[in-house]
C-alpha positions as CSV (number, residue, x, y, z in Angstrom):
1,X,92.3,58.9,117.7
2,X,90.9,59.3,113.9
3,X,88.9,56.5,114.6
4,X,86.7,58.5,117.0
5,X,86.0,61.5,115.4
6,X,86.1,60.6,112.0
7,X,82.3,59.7,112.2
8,X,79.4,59.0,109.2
9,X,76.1,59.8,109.2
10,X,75.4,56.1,108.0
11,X,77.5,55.1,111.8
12,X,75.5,57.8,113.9
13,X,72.5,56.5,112.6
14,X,73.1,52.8,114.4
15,X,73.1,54.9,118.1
16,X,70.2,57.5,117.4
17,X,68.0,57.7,120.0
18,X,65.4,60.6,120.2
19,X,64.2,63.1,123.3
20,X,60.2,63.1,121.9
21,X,57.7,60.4,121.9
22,X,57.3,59.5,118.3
23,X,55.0,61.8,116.7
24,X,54.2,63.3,113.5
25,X,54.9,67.2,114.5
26,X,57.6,66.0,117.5
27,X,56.6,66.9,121.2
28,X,58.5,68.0,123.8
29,X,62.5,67.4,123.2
30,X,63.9,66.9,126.3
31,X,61.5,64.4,128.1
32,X,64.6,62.1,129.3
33,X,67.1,63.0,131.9
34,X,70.4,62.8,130.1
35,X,73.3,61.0,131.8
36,X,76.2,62.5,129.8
37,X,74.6,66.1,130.5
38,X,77.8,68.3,131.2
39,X,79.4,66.7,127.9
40,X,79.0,68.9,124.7
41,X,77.3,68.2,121.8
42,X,77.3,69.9,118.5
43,X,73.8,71.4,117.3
44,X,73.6,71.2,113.6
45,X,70.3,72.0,111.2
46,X,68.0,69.0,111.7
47,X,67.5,68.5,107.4
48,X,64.1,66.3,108.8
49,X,62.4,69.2,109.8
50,X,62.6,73.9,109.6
51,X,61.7,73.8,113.2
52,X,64.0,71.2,114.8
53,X,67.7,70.7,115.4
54,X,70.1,67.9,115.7
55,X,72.6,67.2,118.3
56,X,75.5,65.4,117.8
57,X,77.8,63.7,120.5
58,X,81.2,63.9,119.0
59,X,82.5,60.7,121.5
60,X,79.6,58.2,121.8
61,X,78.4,58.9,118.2
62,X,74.8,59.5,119.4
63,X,72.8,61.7,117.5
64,X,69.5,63.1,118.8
65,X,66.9,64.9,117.3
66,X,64.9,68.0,119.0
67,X,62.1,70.1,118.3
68,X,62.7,73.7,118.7
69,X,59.9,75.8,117.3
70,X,61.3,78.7,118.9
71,X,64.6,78.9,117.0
72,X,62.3,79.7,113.9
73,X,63.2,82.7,112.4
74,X,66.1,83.3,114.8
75,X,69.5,83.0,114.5
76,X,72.0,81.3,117.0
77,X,74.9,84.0,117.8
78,X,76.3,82.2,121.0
79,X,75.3,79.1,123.4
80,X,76.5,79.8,127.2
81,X,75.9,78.3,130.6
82,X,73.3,75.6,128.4
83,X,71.2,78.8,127.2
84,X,71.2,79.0,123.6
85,X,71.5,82.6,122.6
86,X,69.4,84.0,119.7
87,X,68.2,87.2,117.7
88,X,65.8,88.0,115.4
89,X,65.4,90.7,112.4
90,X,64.5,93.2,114.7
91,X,67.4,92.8,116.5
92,X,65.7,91.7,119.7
93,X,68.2,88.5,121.6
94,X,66.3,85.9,123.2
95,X,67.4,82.9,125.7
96,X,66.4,80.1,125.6
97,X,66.9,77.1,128.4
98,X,66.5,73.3,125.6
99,X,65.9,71.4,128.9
100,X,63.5,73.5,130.9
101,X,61.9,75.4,128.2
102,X,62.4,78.7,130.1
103,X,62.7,81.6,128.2
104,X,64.1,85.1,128.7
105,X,63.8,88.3,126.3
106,X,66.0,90.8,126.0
107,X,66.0,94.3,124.3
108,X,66.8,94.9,120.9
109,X,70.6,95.8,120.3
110,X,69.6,99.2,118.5
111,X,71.6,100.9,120.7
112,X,73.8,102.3,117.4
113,X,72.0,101.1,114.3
114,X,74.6,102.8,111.9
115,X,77.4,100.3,113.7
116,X,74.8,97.4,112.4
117,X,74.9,98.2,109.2
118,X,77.2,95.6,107.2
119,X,80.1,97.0,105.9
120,X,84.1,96.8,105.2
121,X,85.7,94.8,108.5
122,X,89.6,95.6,109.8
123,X,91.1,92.5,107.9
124,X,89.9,93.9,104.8
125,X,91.8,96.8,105.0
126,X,94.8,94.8,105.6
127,X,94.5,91.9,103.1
128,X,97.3,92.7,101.1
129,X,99.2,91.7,104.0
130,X,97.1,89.1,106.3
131,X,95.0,86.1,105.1
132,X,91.6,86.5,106.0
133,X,88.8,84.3,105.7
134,X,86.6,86.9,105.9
135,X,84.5,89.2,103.1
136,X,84.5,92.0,102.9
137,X,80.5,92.9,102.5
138,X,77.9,91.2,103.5
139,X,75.5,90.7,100.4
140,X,72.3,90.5,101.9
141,X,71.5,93.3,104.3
142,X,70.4,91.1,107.4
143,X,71.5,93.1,110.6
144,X,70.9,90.0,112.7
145,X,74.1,89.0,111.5
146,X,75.8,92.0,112.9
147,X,75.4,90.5,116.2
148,X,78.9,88.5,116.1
149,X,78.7,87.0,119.4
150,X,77.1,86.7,122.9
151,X,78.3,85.1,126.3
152,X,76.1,85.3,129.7
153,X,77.8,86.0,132.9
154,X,75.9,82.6,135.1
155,X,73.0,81.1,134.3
156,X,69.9,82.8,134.8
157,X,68.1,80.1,136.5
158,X,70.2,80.8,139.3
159,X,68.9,84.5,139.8
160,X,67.9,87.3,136.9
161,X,69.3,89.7,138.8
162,X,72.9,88.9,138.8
163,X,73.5,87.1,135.0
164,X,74.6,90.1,133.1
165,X,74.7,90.0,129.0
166,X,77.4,91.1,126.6
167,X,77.5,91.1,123.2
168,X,80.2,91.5,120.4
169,X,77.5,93.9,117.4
170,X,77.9,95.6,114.4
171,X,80.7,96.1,111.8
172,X,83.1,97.5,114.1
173,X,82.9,94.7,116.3
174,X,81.9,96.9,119.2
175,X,81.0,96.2,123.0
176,X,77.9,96.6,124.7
177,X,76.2,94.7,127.9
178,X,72.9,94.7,129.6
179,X,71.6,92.4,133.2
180,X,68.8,90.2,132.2
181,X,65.8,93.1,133.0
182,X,67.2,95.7,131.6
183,X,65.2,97.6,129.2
184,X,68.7,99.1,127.3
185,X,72.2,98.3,126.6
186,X,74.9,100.2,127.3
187,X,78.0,100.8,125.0
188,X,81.6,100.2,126.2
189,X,84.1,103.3,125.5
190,X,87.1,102.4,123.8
191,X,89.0,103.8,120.7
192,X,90.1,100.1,119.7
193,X,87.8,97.7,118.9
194,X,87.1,94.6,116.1
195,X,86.6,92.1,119.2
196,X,86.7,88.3,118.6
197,X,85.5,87.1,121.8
198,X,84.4,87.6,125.2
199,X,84.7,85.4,128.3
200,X,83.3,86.0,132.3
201,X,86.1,84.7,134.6
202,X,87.2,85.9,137.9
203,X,84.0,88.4,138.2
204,X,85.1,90.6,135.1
205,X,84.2,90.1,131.5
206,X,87.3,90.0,129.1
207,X,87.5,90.8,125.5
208,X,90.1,90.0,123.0
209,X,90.4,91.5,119.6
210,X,91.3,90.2,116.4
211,X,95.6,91.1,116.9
212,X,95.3,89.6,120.2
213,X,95.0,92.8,122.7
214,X,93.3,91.4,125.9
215,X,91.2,94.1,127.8
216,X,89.1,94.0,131.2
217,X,85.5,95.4,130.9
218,X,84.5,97.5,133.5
219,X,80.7,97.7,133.6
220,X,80.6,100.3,136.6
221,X,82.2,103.1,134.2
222,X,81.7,100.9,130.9
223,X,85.2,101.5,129.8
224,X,88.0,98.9,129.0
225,X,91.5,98.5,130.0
226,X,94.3,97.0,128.3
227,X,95.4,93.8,130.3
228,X,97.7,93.0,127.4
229,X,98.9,94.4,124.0
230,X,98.1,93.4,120.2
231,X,100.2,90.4,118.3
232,X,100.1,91.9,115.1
233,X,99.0,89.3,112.3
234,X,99.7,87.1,114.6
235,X,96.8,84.4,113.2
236,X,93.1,84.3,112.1
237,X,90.9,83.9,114.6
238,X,91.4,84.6,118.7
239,X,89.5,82.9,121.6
240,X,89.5,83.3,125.6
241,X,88.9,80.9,128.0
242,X,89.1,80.7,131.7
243,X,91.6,78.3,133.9
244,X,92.1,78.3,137.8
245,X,95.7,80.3,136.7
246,X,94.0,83.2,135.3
247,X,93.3,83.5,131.0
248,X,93.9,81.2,128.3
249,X,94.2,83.0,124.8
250,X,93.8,80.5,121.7
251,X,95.2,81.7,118.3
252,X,93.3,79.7,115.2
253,X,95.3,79.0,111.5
254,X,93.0,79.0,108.5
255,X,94.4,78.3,105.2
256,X,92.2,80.2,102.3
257,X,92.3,78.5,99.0
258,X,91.6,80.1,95.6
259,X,87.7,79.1,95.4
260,X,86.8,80.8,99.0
261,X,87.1,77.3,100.9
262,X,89.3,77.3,104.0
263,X,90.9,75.2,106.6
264,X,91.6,75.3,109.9
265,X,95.2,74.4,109.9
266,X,96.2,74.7,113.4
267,X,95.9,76.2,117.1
268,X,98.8,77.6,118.9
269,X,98.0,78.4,122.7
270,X,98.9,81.3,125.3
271,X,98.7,81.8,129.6
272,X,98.3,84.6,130.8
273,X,98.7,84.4,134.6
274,X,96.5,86.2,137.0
275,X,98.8,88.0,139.3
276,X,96.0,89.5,141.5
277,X,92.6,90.5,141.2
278,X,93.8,93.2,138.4
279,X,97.0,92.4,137.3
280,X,97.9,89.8,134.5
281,X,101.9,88.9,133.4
282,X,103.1,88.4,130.2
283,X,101.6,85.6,127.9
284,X,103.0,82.7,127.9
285,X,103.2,79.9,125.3
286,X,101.9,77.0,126.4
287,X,102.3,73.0,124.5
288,X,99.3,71.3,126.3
289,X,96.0,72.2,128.0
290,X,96.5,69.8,131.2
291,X,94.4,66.8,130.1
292,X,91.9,69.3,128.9
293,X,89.5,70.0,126.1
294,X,89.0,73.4,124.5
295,X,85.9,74.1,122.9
296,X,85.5,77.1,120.6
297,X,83.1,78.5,117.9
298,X,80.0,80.1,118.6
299,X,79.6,78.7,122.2
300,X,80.8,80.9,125.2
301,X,84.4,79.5,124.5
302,X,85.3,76.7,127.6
303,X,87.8,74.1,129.0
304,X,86.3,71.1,130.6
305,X,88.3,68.3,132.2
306,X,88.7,64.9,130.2
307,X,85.5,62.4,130.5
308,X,86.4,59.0,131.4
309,X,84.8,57.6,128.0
310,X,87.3,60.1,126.0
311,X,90.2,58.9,124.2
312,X,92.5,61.7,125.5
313,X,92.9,65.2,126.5
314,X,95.0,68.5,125.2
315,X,92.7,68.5,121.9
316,X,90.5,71.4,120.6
317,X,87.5,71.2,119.5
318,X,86.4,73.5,117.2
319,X,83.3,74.2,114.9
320,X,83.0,77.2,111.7
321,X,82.5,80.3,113.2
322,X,82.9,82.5,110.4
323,X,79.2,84.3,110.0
324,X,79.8,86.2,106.7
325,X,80.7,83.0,104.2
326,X,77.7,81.2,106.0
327,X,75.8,85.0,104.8
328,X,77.6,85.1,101.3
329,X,76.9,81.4,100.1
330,X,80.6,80.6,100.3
331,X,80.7,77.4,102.0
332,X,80.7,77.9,105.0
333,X,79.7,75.8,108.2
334,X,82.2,73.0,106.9
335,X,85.2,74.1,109.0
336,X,84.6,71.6,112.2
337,X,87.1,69.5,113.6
338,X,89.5,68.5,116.8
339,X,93.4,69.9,116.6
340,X,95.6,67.6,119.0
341,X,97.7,69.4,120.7
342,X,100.5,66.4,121.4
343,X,100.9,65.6,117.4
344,X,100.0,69.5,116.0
345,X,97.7,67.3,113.9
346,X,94.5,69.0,112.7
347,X,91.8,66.4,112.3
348,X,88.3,66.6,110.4
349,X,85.3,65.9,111.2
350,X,83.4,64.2,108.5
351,X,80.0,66.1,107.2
352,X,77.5,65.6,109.3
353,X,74.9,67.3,107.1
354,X,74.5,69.0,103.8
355,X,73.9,72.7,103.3
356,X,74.4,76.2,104.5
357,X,72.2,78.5,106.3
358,X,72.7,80.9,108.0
359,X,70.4,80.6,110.7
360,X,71.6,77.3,111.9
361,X,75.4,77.0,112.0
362,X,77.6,74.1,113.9
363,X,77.2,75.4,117.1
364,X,79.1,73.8,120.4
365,X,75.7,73.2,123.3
366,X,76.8,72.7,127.1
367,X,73.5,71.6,128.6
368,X,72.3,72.6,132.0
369,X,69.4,72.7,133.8
């Protein structure tokens, strides 16, 4: 298994292929029908070129290189349903289709500028007692990175109308949705909040926050209810997925050394069982994902069945999702890797490109049409 992930630059550069015809400012990326195109590939900074992006296929080693002028100036806060996801400094989220160049605006999340100011997050308040790779200010005052994360309902090509938008924003980690048309958002009402991520399954959205407390959204009265309670300091990092049994809730392990550079160390994983259509049992642990992959970061967070060109299943895949070292200079963007499940072995990607911004960070790309 190292074998196939642990993969140079120097050894992706033997398969690159490109999506332009070769020309001196790029044209259009995506001029080839791709035959892998429900596979994932991770979107790094193309070092090339401002405007463009490269995508990395983490089994067949291709790399490909794509021109996407209308990434400048934004940055990437979540890929779902093969939209990539972006905002701006006015605080204004695009989507954007890389294969059909459709493109749909949103309005600005200004719906409680005071919550997207940066400030002092939960796990500060309780470092003393939980390691946190997180800081506690943000040094430059860029409210686009306030928006923490976004996930669509469906894709939009399949009908405006019914994809509906939500968003994890400002420095209480705060809900708030809007339908693709909408000229507001609208606020969730909830005492507790400091979410982590957000997943559409089984026609509701779901939320988890940072100790683990699952709640159900409920966009008819936008208020949430608790589906299951907190695991206190239970981990670093909490994800949500979908499966045909109801919720899968992945805890993330990062070890924090001295000099700010961290680790992903290791995953544990958690069923919750769908009872009916709005009741959930208790979580259970869980020691393998069915000959599944997870996929987690910055992507709308999803478990896809084993391709036959894969080495094997029950691995995560994960890539650095941690905004504010990618804002403070600290390193960050370097925590990308696959955990296997069968060995509890945590497995590192090699560097697939040198520097941080904060604009484009390793990001997980499901493509669709």
């Amino acid at each position: 298994m190292e074998n196939l992930y642990n993969v140079s630059i120097e050894e992706m550069s033997e398969h690159q292929e490109t999506w332009f015809e070769a020309s001196e400012n790029f044209l259009s990326p995506f001029t080839t029908v791709l035959t892998s195109k429900n596979s994932p590939w991770l979107m790094l900074p193309d070092l090339t070129n401002k405007f463009g992006r490269t995508l990395v296929n983490v089994f067949s080693g291709k790399q490909k290189h794509v021109f996407l002028p209308e990434s400048h100036g934004k940055r990437c806060c979540g890929t779902s349903h093969g939209w990539l996801i972006m905002v701006d400094s006015s605080l204004v989220i695009t989507l954007y289709n890389p294969l059909t160049r459709a493109e749909l605006q949103l309005p600005p999340l200004s719906c409680c500028n005071d919550e997207l100011r940066p400030g002092i997050t939960l796990q500060s308040v309780f470092e003393p007692f939980k390691s946190s790779i997180t800081s506690i200010f943000c040094r430059n005052n860029a409210k686009e990175t306030n928006i923490h994360k976004v996930v669509l309902s469906s894709n939009p090509a399949n009908g405006h109308d019914e994809c509906i938008v939500m968003a994890i924003y400002g420095k209480l980690r705060k809900l708030a949705f809007c339908k693709v048309g909408d000229k507001t958002w609208t606020v969730t009402e909830h005492e507790k909040n400091f979410y982590e991520d957000i997943i559409y399954h089984s026609n509701n959205f779901f939320a988890v926050d940072e100790y683990g407390r699952v709640v159900r959204c409920d966009l008819a009265s936008s208020m949430v209810t608790q589906v299951t309670p907190p695991w206190t300091f239970k981990g670093d990092k909490m994800y949500l997925a979908g499966t045909s049994r109801g919720l899968l809730l992945a805890t993330r392990f990062i070890e924090t050394k001295p000099d700010s550079t961290y680790r992903t160390k290791r995953f544990t994983i958690y069923q919750l069982n769908q009872i009916d259509d709005e009741t959930y049992g208790q979580c259970e642990r869980v020691g393998d994902l069915g000959n599944q992959m997870l996929f987690v970061g910055q992507n709308h967070s999803v478990l896809i069945p084993v391709p036959r060109f894969s080495a094997q299943g029950d691995c995560i895949y994960f890539t650095d999702d941690h905004l504010n070292q990618h804002q403070n200079g600290l390193g960050g963007g370097h925590d990308v890797g696959v955990f296997d499940l069968k060995d509890n072995n945590c497995i590192e990607l090699q560097p697939l490109w040198q520097g941080n911004s904060v604009w484009s960070t390793p990001t997980w790309v499901m493509l669709e049409s």
